[in-house]
C-alpha positions in Angstrom: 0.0 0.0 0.0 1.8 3.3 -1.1 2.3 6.1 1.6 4.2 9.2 1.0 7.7 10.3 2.9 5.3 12.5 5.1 2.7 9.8 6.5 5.7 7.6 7.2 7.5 10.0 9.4 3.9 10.7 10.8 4.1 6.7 11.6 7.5 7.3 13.2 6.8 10.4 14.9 3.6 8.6 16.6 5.4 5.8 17.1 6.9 7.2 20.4 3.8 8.9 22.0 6.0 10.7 24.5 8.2 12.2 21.9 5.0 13.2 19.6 3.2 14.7 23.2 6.1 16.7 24.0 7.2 17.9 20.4 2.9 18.8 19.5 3.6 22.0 19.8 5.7 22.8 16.9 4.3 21.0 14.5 2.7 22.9 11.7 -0.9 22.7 11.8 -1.7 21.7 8.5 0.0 18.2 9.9 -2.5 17.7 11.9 -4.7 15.5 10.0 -1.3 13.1 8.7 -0.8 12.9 12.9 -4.3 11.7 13.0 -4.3 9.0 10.9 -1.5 7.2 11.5 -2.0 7.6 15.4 -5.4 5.7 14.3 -3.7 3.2 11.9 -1.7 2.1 14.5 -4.0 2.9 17.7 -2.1 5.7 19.2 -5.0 6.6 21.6 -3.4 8.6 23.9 -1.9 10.4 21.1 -5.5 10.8 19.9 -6.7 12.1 22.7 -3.9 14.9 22.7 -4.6 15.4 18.9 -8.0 16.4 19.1 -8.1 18.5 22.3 -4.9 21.1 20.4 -6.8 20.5 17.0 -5.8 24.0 15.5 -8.2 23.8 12.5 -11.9 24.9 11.8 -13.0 21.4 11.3 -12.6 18.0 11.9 -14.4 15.5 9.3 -13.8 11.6 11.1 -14.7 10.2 7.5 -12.8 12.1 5.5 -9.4 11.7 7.8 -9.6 8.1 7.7 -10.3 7.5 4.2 -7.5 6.9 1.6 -5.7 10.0 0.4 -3.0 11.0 -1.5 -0.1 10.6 1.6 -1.9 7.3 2.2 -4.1 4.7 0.4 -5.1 2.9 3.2 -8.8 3.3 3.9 -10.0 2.9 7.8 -13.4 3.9 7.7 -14.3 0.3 8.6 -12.0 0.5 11.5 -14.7 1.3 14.5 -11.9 1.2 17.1 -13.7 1.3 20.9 -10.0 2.8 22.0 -9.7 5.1 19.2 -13.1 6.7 19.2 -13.2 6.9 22.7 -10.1 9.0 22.5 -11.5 11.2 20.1 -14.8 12.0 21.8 -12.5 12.5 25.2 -10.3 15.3 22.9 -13.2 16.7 21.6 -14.1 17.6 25.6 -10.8 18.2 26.5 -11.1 21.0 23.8 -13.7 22.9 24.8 -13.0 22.7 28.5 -9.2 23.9 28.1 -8.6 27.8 28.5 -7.4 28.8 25.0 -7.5 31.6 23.4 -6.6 30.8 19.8 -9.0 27.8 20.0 -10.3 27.8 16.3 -12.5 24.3 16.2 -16.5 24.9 15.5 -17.2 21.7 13.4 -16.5 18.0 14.6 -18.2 15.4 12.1 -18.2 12.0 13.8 -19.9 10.5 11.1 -18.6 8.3 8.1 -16.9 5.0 10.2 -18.1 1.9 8.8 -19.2 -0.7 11.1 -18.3 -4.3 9.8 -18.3 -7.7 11.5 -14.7 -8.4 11.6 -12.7 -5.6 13.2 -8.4 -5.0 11.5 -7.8 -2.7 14.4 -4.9 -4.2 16.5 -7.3 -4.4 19.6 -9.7 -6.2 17.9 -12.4 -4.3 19.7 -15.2 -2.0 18.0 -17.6 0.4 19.0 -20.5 0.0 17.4 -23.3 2.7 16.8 -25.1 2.3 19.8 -22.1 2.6 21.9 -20.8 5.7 19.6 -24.3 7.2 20.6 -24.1 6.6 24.8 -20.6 7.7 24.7 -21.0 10.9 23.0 -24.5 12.0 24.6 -22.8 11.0 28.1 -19.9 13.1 27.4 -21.8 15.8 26.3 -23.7 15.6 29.6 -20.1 16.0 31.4 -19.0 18.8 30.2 -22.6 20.7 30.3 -22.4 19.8 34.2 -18.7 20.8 34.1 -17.6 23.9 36.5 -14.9 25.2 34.2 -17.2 24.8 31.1 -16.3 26.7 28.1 -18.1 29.9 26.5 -17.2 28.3 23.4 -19.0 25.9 21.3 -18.5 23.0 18.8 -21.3 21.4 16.5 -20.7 17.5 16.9 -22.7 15.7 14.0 -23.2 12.3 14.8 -25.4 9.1 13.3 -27.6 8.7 16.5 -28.7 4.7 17.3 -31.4 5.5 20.4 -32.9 2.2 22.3 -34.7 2.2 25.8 -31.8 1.5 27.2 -29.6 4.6 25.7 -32.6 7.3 25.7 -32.4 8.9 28.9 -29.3 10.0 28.4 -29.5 11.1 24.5 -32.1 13.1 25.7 -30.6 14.9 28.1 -27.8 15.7 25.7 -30.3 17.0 23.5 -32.0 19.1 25.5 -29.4 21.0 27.9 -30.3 23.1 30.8 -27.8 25.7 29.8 -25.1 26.0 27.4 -23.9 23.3 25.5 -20.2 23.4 25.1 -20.5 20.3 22.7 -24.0 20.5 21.0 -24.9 17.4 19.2 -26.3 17.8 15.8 -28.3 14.3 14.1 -27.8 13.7 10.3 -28.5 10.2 10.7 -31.4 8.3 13.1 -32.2 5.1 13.7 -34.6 4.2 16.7 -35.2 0.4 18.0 -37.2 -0.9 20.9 -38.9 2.6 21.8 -43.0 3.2 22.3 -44.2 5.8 19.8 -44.3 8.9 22.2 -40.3 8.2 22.9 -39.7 8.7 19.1 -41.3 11.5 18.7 -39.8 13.0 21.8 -36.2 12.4 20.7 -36.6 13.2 17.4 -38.2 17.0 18.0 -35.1 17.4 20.3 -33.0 15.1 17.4 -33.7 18.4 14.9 -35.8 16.9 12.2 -35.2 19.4 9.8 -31.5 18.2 9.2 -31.6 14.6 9.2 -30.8 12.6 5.9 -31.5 8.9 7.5 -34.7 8.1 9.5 -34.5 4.4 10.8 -37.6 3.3 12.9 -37.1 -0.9 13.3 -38.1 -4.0 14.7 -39.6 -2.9 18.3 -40.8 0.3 17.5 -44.6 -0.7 17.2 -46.3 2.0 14.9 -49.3 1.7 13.3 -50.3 3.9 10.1 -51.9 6.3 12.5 -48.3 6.8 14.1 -46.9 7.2 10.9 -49.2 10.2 9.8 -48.5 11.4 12.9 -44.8 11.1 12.8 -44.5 12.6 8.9 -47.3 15.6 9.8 -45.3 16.9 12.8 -42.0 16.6 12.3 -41.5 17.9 8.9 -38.1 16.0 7.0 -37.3 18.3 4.4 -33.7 17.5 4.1 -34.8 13.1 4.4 -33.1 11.2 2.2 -33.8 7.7 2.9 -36.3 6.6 5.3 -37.0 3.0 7.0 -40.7 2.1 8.8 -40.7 -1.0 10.7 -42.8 -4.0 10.4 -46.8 -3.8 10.3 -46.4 0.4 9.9 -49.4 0.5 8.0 -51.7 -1.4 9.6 -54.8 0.4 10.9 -54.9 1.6 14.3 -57.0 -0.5 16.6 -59.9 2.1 16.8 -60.1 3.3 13.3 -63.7 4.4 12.1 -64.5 2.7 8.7 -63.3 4.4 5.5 -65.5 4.1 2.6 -64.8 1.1 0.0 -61.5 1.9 -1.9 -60.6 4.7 0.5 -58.2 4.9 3.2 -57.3 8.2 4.4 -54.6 8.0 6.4 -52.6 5.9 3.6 -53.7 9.0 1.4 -52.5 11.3 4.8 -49.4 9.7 4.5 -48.1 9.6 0.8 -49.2 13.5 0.8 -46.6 13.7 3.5 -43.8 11.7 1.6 -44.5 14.0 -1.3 -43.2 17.1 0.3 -39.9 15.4 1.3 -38.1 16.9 -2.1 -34.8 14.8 -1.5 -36.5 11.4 -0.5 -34.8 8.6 -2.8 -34.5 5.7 -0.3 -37.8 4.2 0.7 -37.6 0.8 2.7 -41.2 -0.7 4.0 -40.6 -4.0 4.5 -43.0 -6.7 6.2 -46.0 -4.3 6.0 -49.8 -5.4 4.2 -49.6 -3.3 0.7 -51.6 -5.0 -1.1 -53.3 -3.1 -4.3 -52.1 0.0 -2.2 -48.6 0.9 -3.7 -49.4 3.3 -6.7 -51.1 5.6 -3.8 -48.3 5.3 -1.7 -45.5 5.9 -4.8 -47.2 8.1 -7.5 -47.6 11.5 -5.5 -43.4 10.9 -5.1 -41.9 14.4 -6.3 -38.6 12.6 -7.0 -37.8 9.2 -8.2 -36.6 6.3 -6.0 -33.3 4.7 -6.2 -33.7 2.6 -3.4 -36.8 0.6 -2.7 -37.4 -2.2 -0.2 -41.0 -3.8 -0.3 -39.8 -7.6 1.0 -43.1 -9.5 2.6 -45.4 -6.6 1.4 -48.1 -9.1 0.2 -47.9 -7.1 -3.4 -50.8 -8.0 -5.8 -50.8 -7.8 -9.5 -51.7 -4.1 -9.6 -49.3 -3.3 -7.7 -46.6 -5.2 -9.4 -47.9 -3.5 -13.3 -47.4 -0.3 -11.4 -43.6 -0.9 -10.4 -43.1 -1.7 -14.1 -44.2 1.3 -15.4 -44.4 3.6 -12.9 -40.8 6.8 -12.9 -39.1 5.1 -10.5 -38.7 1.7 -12.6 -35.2 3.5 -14.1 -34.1 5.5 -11.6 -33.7 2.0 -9.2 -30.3 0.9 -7.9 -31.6 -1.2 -5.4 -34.4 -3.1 -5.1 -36.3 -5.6 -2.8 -39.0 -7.7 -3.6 -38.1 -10.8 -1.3 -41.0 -13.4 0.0 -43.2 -12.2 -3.3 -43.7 -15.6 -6.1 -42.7 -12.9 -8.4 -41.8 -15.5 -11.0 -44.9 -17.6 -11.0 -47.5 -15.1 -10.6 -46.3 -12.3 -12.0 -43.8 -13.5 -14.7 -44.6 -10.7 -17.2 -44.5 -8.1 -14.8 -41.0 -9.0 -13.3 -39.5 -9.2 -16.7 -40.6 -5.6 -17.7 -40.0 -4.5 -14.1 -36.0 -5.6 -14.5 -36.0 -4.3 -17.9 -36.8 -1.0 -17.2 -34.9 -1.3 -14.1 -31.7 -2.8 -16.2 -29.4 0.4 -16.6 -29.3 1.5 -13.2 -29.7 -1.4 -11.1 -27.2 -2.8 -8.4 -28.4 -4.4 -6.0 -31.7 -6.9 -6.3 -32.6 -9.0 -3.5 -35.4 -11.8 -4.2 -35.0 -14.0 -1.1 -38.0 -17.1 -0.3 -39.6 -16.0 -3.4 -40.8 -19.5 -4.5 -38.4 -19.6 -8.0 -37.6 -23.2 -8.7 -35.8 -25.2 -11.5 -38.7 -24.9 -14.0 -38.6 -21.0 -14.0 -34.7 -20.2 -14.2 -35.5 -19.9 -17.9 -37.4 -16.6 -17.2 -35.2 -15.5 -14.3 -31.5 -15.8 -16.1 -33.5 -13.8 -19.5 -35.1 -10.9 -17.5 -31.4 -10.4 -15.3 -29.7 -10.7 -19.0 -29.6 -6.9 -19.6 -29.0 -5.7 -15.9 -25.3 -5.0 -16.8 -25.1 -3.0 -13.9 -25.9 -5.4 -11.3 -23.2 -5.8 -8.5 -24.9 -7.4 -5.7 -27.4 -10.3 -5.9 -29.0 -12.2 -3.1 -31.7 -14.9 -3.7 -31.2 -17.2 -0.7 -34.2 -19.3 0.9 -35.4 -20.5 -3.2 -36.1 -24.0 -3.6 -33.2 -24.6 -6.5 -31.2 -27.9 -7.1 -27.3 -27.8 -7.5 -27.9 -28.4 -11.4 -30.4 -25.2 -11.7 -27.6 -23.3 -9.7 -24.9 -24.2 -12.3 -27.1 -22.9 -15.0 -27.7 -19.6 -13.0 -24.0 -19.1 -12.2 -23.2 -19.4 -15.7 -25.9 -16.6 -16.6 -24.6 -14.4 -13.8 -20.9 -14.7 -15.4 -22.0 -12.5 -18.1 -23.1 -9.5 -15.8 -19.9 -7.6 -16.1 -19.7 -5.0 -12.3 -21.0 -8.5 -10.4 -19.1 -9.6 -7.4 -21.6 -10.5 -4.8 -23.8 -13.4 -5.0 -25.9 -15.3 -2.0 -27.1 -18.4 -3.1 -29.5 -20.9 -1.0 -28.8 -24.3 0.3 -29.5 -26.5 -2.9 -32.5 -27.9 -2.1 -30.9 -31.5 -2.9 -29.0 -30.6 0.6 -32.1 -31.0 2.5 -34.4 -34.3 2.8 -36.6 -34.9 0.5 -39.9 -33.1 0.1 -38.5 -30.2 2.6 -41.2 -27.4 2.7 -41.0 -24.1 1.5 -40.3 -21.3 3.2 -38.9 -22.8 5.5 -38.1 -22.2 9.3 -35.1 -21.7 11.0 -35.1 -25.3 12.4 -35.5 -26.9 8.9 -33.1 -24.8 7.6 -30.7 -25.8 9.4 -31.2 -29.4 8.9 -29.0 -29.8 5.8 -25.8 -31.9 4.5 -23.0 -29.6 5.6 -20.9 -32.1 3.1 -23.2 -32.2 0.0 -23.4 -28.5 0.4 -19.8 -28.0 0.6 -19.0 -30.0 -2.7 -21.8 -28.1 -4.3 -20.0 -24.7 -3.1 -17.0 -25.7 -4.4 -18.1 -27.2 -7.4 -20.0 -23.5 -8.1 -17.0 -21.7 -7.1 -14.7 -23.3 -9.6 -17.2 -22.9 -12.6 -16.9 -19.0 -11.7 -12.9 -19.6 -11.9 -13.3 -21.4 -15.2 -14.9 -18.8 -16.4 -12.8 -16.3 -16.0 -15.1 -14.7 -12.8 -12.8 -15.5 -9.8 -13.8 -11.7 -8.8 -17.2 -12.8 -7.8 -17.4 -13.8 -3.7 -20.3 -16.3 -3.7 -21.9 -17.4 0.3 -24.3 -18.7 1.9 -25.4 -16.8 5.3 -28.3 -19.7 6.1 -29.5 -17.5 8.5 -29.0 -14.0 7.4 -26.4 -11.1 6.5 -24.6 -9.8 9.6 -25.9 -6.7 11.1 -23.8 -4.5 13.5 -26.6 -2.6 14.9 -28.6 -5.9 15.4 -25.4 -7.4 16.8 -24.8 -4.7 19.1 -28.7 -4.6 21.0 -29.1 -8.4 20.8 -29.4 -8.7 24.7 -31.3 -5.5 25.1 -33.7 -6.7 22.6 -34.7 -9.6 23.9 -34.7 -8.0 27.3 -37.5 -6.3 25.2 -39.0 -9.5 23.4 -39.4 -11.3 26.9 -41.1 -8.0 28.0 -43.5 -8.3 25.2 -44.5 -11.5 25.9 -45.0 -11.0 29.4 -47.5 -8.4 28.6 -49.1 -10.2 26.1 -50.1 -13.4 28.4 -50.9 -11.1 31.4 -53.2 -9.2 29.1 -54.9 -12.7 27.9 -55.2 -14.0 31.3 -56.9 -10.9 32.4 -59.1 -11.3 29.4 -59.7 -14.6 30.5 -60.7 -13.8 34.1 -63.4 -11.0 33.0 -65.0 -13.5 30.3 -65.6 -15.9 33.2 
């Protein structure tokens, strides 16, 4: 990896922590940032620390230091380091508590590290979102409560991950009782295991009118009254992408009967999505849509690029509408997993690719019943998406023959190099069901499977398409934020259930 002179006298410099500490002060400032990286690149955090508390420049962008440059190609955005960015939120404190005068700092943009599920940082330890989150709204609360707090004050952005268990103390960050020496700014939300009037609560203080990224998921029970609610009072003109969890358009349990064909708040609602003049990214996953999509996507100022309607129960309207409709050939990611798009709508998906073909990168079309008999119709319509990169089809009854023929289809796609592929279905015993539970998926023959990976794997090298990484994650692509909650969560599952059975044994007890 090529570094210039300067990053590896940086290295050297760094190196020594006591010999970088005591010489800081004549360094020039515009080495600052070289200092930064390579104190990160080799998890200098006590360097770090120093670093960011004497930071003698306007701004400090987190993304844009780590990422490869001209004095070194080395990227590190993927590098969540729990030492590093600890440091670095500790500086930032340090900074506005110290008693400088030529303090120049206004900007600190903690946004831009990548969180992935194997960490290269010597320590081996990350900090994930939510932990990012806690630590920066509990050191914001610090140095609010501070006695030798600063007059002076520095706009932290930050992607914000708020749970139960973290919202206390978020809020308090957001909402100080006096000055904020480090006022936290959101671009980027994403809300789990919180009742409706939390999530409104945190996101008034959040500062809705500058986020990009809206993520509401899994234990955030809305219904579609919620929803109107949310998108009427907040306001998102700046939203880019936004994500409702499961069942978000449900009708609330007292609704008063629409008329036949009407549904206002569904009407309430795409009004609301049509003001958002930067929306691209809409993901509405495992919510009842059924003949419902055109009024949810026409009134759409802008097209789509991202779309994510996996378990939506979509109908045949609402299929002939995605072929057709503006946002067909703006998409560049698209999912349209548990749908039989192949059997029941084999006409529609062909069209829908085709129109989609010039732009799209990612498809994902995961338990969506395609077996041997249709790859004839699936390998055709994915034959012009030339700019496909990523495709995921897992949980699809196919045999190991049908997945030869598909991999040599998917050869010819030229930017591919990401394919999940199911268990071939000649893994499992025979007459497995489809879709299939956990439990049964898990029941196959780790050694069939293995020769029929390996066998697939070498047909890409004969082809000339070693580039493509081909897997098989039975039970789902990692996810860091997912990862991260994962005891928290089912602190709240157990919670739920609880609830639940006390609330049917009461109901019990009054019907007797």
């Amino acid at each position: 990896m090529m570094k210039s002179l300067r990053f590896a006298s940086a290295e050297a410099l760094v190196s020594h922590p006591q010999v970088a500490l005591q010489n800081l002060d004549s360094v020039a400032h515009n080495l600052y940032p070289l200092l930064f990286k390579a104190s990160y690149l080799l998890e200098q955090a006590e360097v770090i620390r120093v670093l960011l508390e004497c930071w003698p420049l306007e701004e400090f962008r987190l993304g844009a230091l780590l990422g490869p440059s001209a004095e070194q190609a080395v990227d590190l955005r993927d590098r969540a380091c729990r030492a590093c960015l600890e440091a670095c939120v500790r500086g930032l404190a340090d900074h506005v508590l110290q008693d400088r005068g030529q303090q120049r700092l206004q900007l600190a943009d903690l946004t831009g590290v990548r969180d992935v599920q194997v960490q290269q940082c010597p320590c081996g330890r990350a900090l994930g979102r939510w932990g990012r989150t806690e630590l920066l709204a509990r050191t914001c609360c610090e140095v609010q409560a501070s006695p030798q707090m600063s007059r002076r004050s520095v706009k932290v952005l930050a992607d914000l991950f708020v749970t139960d268990g973290n919202f206390q103390v978020v809020v308090r960050a957001l909402r100080p009782a006096g000055p904020a020496p480090l006022r936290m700014c959101c671009l980027s939300f994403r809300a789990d295991s919180l009742d409706p009037s939390q999530l409104l609560q945190v996101l008034r203080l959040a500062g809705p009118g500058e986020l990009r990224r809206l993520q509401v998921v899994h234990n955030v029970r809305l219904h579609a009254g919620h929803v109107q609610q949310l998108l009427a009072q907040m306001h998102f003109p700046q939203l880019a992408s936004l994500t409702l969890p499961a069942k978000a358009f449900d009708m609330p349990p007292v609704c008063a009967p629409a008329a036949e064909g009407e549904d206002p708040l569904l009407t309430s609602i795409a009004w609301e999505l049509s003001q958002m003049t930067q929306l691209t990214e809409l993901n509405v996953a495992f919510s009842t849509l059924t003949g419902k999509i055109q009024k949810l996507l026409s009134p759409l100022r802008t097209p789509l690029r991202a779309l994510d309607l996996a378990n939506c129960a979509l109908n045949h309207a609402d299929m002939a509408f995605l072929a057709d409709c503006t946002h067909a050939t703006h998409l560049e990611v698209l999912d349209l997993s548990g749908h039989n798009l192949v059997s029941l709508f084999p006409a529609t998906f062909f069209r829908l690719l085709g129109q989609a073909s010039q732009t799209l990168r990612v498809l994902t079309l995961e338990e969506c019943g395609i077996e041997d008999s249709h790859l004839s119709i699936l390998t055709l319509a994915l034959s012009p998406c030339h700019q496909l990169q990523e495709f995921r089809f897992l949980g699809n009854p196919l045999s190991a023959s049908a997945l030869r023929r598909l991999f040599l289809a998917l050869c010819e796609l030229p930017k591919l190099w990401w394919v999940e592929f199911p268990v071939p279905k000649d893994c499992y015993p025979e007459g497995a069901a489809y879709p299939q539970d956990e439990l049964s998926m898990s029941k196959f023959d780790q050694q069939k499977y293995d020769t029929i990976a390996e066998d697939l794997r070498g047909l890409l090298l004969r082809a000339g398409r070693d580039d493509i990484q081909v897997s098989t994650p039975v039970f789902g692509s990692f996810d860091p934020d997912i990862q991260e909650t994962s005891n928290e969560l089912g602190t709240f599952l157990l919670q739920a259930f609880k609830t639940a059975l006390e609330n049917f044994s009461r109901a019990l007890k009054q019907m007797e």
